[in-house]
C-alpha positions, 0 to 999 in steps of 0.5 A: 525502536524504529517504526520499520524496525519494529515493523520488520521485527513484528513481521518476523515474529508471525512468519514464525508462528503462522499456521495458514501462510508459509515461506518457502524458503527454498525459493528465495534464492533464486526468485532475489536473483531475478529482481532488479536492484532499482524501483520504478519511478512512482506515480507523479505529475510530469512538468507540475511545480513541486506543490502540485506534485506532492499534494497528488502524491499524498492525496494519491496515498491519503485514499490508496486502500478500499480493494475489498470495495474495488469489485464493485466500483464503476471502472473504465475498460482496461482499469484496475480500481486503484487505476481508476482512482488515480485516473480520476484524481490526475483529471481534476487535480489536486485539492489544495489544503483548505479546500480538502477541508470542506470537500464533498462525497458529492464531489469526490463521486464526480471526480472518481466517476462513482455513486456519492452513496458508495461506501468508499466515498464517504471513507475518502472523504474523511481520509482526505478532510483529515490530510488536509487538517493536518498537512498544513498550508503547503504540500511541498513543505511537509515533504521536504520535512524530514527523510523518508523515514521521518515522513513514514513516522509522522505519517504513522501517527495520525488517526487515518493512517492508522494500520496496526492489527492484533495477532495472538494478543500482539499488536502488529504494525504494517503502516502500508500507506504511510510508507509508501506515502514516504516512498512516492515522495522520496523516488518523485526527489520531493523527499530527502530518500534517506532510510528509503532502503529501511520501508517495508513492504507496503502490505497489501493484498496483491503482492503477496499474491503474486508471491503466492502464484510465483511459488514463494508464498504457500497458502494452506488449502482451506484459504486458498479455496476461500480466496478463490471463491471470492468470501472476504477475509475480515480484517484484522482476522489471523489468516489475513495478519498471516498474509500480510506479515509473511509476505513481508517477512519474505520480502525481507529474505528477498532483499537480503539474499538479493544484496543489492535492492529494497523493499520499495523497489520488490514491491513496486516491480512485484505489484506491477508484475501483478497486472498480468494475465497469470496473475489476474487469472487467480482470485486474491484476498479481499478484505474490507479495510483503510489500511489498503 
């Protein structure tokens, strides 16, 4: 079975046995008809050669987690803490292979405007050593490697990309970063985007809260009272594979009842969306993981 087969598969099989997040499947018809067919374009270097692109956007999706930790970094006014994180790696640039090799907690702190002791910076800088032990000697080159599926398959094997959690004795595969990794790539024309319309969702905590605040997601009151009084939700607990695989399963449904559109262009427009003020207005889940 494919990766995202088995991803949507898995996905499918907690949507029906979940008992703390729901589909309102009522909503689905009408929320697909107000979603756009096309993605918005993917954080990207403008005017840099093809080399340089590719390595920000796989360094860019290599640290794309720690919102359980994003409360308490050091950000700019008017910055989320991805934002931040992306701001900092568009500064400086990124690293070549070899020197992610050898690269610091010290100097990732300095690049992202961070405390070296910050337990994200310790995490980075062995998400990015580890990319650049495996990428090989040219960004470009991996990208330009396989589809985009091929690229999310690879990606999916290696030990810092790892994103599988267990549910009632199954192992759930989400594969959120090594996705969108292969999406990034794919809308940037720096992977061949076939089997772009088979990737998921790529899991995290903001989407699916904005299925929540709009009305496609139901939450039971225990979680959402938790979530709004800011308690971290542990990874790898079910209410958080709840979260994670039904608002998957649901985005799904979206693109089915839509006819038109993907996954990646849902979730792209859905996590863009939740920059707003309605959405910033209520709390999200926070769990401490890599996986997002």
């Amino acid at each position: 079975m494919a990766l995202t087969d088995e991803i949507k598969e898995k996905a499918a099989r907690v949507a029906r046995k979940a008992t703390r997040v729901r589909i309102d499947e009522d909503a689905i018809e009408a929320y697909a008809r107000a979603l756009p067919a096309e993605s918005p374009p993917a954080p990207d270097l403008a005017g840099a050669d093809d080399e340089t692109r590719a390595a920000f956007s796989l360094q860019l999706n290599a640290i794309n987690f720690g919102s359980g930790w994003f409360p308490t970094l050091n950000k700019p006014p008017g910055l989320s803490g991805f934002r931040t994180i992306e701001a900092g790696l568009r500064r400086h640039g990124p690293w070549t292979a070899n020197e992610l090799k050898v690269v610091t907690r010290k100097e990732l702190a300095a690049t992202f405007g961070q405390d070296p002791d910050h337990p994200l910076m310790a995490l980075f800088e062995r998400h990015l050593r580890d990319l650049g032990k495996r990428v090989g000697p040219s960004f470009a080159t991996f990208a330009r490697s396989g589809n985009a599926t091929d690229v999310a398959a690879e990606l999916a094997t290696w030990p810092t990309w790892y994103d599988i959690s267990p549910y009632h004795g199954a192992a759930i595969p989400f594969f959120k970063r090594a996705q969108i990794a292969a999406a990034d790539l794919a809308l940037s024309g720096l992977t061949d985007p076939k089997g772009l319309d088979e990737l998921t969702l790529f899991a995290d905590n903001l989407v699916p809260h904005v299925l929540r605040i709009d009305g496609v997601l139901r939450f039971d009151e225990q979680l959402v009272a938790r979530i709004d009084d800011g308690e971290l939700i542990e990874h790898d607990s079910p209410e958080e594979v709840e979260i994670r695989a039904v608002a998957l399963h649901a985005v799904e449904l979206l693109v089915q009842a839509h006819g038109a559109t993907t996954a990646t262009a849902v979730d792209n427009v859905l996590w863009l969306r939740g920059a707003g003020s309605e959405y910033k207005a209520h709390p999200r889940h926070r769990a401490r993981t890599t996986a997002y």
